[in-house]
MDAnalysis code that builds the backbone (N, CA, C; Angstrom):
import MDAnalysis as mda
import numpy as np

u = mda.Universe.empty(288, n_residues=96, atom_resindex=np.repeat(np.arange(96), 3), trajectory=True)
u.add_TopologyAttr("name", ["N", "CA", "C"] * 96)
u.add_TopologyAttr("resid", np.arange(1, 97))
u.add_TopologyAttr("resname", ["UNK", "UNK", "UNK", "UNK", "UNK", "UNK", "UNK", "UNK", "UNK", "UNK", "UNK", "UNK", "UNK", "UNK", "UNK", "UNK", "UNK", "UNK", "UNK", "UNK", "UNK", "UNK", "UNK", "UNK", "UNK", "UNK", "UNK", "UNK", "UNK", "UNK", "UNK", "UNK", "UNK", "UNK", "UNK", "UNK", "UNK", "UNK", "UNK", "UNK", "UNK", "UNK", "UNK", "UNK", "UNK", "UNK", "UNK", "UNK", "UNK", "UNK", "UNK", "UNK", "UNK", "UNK", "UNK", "UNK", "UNK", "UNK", "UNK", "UNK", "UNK", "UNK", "UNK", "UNK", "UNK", "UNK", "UNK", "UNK", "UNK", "UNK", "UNK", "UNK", "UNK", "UNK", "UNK", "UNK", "UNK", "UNK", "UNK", "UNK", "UNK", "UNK", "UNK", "UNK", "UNK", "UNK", "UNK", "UNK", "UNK", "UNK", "UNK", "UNK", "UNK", "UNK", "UNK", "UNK"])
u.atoms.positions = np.array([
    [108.689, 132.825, 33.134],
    [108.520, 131.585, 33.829],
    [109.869, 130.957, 34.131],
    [110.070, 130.188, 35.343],
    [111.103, 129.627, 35.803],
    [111.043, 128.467, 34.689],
    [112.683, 128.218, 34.543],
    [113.230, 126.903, 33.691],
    [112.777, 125.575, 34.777],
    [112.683, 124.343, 33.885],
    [112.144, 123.390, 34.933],
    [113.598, 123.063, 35.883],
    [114.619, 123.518, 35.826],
    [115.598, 123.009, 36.624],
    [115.673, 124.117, 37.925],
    [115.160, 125.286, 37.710],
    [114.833, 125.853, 38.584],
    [114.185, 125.422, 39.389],
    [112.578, 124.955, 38.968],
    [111.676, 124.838, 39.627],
    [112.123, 123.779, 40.779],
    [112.905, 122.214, 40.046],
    [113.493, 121.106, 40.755],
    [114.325, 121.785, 41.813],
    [115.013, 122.610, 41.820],
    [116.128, 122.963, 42.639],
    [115.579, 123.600, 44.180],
    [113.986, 124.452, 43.431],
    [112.868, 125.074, 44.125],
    [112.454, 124.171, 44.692],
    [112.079, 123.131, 44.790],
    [111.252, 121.897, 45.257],
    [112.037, 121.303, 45.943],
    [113.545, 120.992, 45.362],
    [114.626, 119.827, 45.962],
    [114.809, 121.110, 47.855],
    [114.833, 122.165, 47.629],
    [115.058, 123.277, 48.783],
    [113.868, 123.246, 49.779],
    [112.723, 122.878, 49.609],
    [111.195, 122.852, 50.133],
    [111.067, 121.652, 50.700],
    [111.722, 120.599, 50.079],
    [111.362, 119.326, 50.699],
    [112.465, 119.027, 51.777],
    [113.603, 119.478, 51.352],
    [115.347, 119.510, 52.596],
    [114.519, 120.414, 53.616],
    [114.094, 121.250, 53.085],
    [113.415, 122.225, 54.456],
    [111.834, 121.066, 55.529],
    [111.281, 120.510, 54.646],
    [109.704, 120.092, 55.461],
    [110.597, 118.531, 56.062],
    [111.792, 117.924, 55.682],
    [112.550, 117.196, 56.108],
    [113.371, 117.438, 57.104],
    [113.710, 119.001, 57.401],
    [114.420, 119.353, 58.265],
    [113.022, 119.394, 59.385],
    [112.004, 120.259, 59.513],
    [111.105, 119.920, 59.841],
    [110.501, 119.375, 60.948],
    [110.503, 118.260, 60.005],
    [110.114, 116.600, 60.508],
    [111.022, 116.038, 61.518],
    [112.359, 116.233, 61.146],
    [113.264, 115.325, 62.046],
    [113.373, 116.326, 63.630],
    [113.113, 117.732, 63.175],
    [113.191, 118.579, 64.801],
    [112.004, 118.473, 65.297],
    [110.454, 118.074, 64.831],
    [109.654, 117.797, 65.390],
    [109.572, 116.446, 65.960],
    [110.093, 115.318, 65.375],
    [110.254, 114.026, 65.804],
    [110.801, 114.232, 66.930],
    [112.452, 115.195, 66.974],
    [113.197, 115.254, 68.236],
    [111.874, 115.771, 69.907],
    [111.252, 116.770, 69.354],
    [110.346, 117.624, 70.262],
    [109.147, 116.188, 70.466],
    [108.977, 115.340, 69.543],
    [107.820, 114.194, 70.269],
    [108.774, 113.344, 70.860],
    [110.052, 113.029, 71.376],
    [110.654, 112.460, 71.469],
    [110.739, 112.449, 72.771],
    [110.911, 113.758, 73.275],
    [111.263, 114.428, 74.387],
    [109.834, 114.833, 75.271],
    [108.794, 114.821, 74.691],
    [107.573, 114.671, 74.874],
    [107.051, 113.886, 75.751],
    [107.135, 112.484, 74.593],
    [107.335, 111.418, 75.406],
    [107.916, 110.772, 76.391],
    [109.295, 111.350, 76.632],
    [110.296, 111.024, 77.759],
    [109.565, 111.802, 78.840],
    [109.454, 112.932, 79.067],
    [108.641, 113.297, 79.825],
    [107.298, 113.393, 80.456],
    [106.402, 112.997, 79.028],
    [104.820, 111.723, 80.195],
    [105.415, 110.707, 80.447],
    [106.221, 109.764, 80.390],
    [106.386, 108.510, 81.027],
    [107.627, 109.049, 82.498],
    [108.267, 110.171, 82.282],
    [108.306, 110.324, 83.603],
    [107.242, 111.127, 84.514],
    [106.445, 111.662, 84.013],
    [105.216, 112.579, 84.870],
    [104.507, 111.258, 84.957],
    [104.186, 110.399, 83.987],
    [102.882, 109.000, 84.904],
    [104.348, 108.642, 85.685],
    [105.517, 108.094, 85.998],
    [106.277, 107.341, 86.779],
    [105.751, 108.451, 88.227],
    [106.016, 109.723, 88.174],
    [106.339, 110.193, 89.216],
    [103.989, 110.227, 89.740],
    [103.627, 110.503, 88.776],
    [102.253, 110.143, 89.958],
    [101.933, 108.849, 89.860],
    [102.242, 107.508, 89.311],
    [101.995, 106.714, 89.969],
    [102.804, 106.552, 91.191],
    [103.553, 107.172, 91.469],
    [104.524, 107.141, 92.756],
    [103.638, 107.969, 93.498],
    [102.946, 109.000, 93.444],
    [102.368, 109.551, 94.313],
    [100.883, 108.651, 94.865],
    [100.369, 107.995, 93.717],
    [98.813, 107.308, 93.943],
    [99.694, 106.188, 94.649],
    [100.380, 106.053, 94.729],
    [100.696, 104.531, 95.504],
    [101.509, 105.480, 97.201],
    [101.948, 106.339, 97.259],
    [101.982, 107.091, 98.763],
    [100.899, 107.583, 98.752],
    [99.892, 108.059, 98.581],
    [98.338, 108.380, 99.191],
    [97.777, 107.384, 99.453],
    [98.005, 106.242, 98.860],
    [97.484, 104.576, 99.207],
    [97.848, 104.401, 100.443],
    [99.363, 104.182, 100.533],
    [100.030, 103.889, 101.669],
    [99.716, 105.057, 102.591],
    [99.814, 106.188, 102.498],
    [98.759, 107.007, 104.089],
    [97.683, 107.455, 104.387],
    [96.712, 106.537, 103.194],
    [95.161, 106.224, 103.534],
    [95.156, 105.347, 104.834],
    [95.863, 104.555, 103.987],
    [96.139, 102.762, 104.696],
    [96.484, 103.048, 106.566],
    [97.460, 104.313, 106.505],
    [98.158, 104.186, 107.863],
    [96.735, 105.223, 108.662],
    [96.859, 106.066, 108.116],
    [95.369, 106.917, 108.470],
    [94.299, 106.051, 109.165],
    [93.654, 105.124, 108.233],
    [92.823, 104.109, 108.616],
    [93.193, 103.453, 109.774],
    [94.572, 102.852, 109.769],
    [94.711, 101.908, 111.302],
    [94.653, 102.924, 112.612],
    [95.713, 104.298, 112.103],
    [95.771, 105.336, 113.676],
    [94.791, 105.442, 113.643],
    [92.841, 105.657, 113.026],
    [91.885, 105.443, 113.139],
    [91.434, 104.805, 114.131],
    [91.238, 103.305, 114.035],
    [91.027, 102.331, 114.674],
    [91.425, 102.830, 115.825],
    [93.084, 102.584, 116.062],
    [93.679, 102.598, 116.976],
    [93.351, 103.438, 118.312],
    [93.191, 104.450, 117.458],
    [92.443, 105.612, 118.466],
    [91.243, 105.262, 118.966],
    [90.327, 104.713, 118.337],
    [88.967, 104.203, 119.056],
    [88.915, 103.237, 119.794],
    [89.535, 102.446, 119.871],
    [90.094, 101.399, 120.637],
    [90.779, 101.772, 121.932],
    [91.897, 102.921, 121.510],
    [92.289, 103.610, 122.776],
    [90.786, 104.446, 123.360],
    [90.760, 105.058, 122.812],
    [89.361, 105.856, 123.525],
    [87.753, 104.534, 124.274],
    [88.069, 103.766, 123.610],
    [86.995, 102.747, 124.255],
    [87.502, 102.157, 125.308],
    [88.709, 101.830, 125.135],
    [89.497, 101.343, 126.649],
    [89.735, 102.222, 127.337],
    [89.628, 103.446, 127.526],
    [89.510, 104.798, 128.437],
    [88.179, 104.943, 128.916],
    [87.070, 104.482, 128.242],
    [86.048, 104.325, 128.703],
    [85.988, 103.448, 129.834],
    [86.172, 102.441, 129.489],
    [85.910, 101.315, 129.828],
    [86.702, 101.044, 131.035],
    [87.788, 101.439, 130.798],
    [88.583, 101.746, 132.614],
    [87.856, 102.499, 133.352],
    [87.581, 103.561, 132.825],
    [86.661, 104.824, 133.783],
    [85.387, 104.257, 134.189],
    [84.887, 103.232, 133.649],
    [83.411, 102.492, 133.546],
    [83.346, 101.564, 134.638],
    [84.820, 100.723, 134.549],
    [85.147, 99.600, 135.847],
    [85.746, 100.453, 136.650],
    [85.968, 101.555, 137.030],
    [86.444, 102.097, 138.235],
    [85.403, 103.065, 138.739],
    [84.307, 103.361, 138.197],
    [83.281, 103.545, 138.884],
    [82.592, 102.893, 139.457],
    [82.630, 101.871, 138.244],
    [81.567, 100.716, 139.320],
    [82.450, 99.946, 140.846],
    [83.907, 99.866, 140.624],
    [84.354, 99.370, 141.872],
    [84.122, 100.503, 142.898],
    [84.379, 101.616, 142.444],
    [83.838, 102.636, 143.459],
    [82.855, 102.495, 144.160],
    [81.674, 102.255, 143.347],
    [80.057, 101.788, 143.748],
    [79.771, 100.560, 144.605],
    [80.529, 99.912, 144.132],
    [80.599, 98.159, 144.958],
    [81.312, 98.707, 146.301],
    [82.077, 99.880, 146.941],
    [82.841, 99.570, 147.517],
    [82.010, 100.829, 148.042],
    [81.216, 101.526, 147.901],
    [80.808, 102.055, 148.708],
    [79.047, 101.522, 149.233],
    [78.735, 100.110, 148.298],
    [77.670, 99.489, 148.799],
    [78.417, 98.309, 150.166],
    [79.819, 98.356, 149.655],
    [79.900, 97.100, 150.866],
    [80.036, 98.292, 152.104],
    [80.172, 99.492, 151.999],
    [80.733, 100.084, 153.712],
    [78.931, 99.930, 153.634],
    [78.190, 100.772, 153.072],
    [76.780, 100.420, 153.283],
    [76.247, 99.487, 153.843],
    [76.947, 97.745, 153.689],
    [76.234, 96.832, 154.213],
    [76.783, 96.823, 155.631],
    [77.958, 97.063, 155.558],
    [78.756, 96.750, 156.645],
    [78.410, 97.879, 158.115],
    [77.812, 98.946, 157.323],
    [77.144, 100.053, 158.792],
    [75.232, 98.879, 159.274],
    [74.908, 98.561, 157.966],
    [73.748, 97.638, 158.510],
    [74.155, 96.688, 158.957],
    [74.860, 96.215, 159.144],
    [75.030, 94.860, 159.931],
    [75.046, 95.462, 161.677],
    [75.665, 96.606, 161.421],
    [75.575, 96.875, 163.049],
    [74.868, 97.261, 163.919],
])
């Protein structure tokens, strides 16, 4: 059997070791952590640019229907002046 100063010396070596350990695992949560708070920095940077070209998406949306309804709507009043203007030669052969 080991002398008890052995055993202490055995133990004092086990605990310098689960102390060594500890402090390189602390370092590895350390660095852990530095890196989710830059991975959430960098996607809340991304959820806030998908925001912002939802946002722009949505208006060239609009925009476009608006253009396309006023393309209508020109083509709509220039038929009908067409129509008016071929009911006035119409009236204008009855008058004679």
């Amino acid at each position: 059997m080991a002398s008890v100063a052995e055993q202490l010396s055995n133990i004092q070596k086990r605990v310098e070791h689960l102390i060594a350990l500890c402090s390189a695992l602390q370092e590895e949560n350390d660095l852990l952590k530095l890196e989710s708070d830059v991975l959430n920095a960098a996607l809340n940077a991304s959820k806030n640019k998908v925001k912002e070209l939802e946002e722009k998406l949505s208006v060239m949306m609009v925009a476009k229907s608006f253009s396309q309804t006023n393309e209508k709507n020109l083509d709509i009043k220039q038929k009908i002046n067409e129509f008016v203007q071929e009911i006035d030669k119409c009236i204008v052969l009855l008058k004679k």
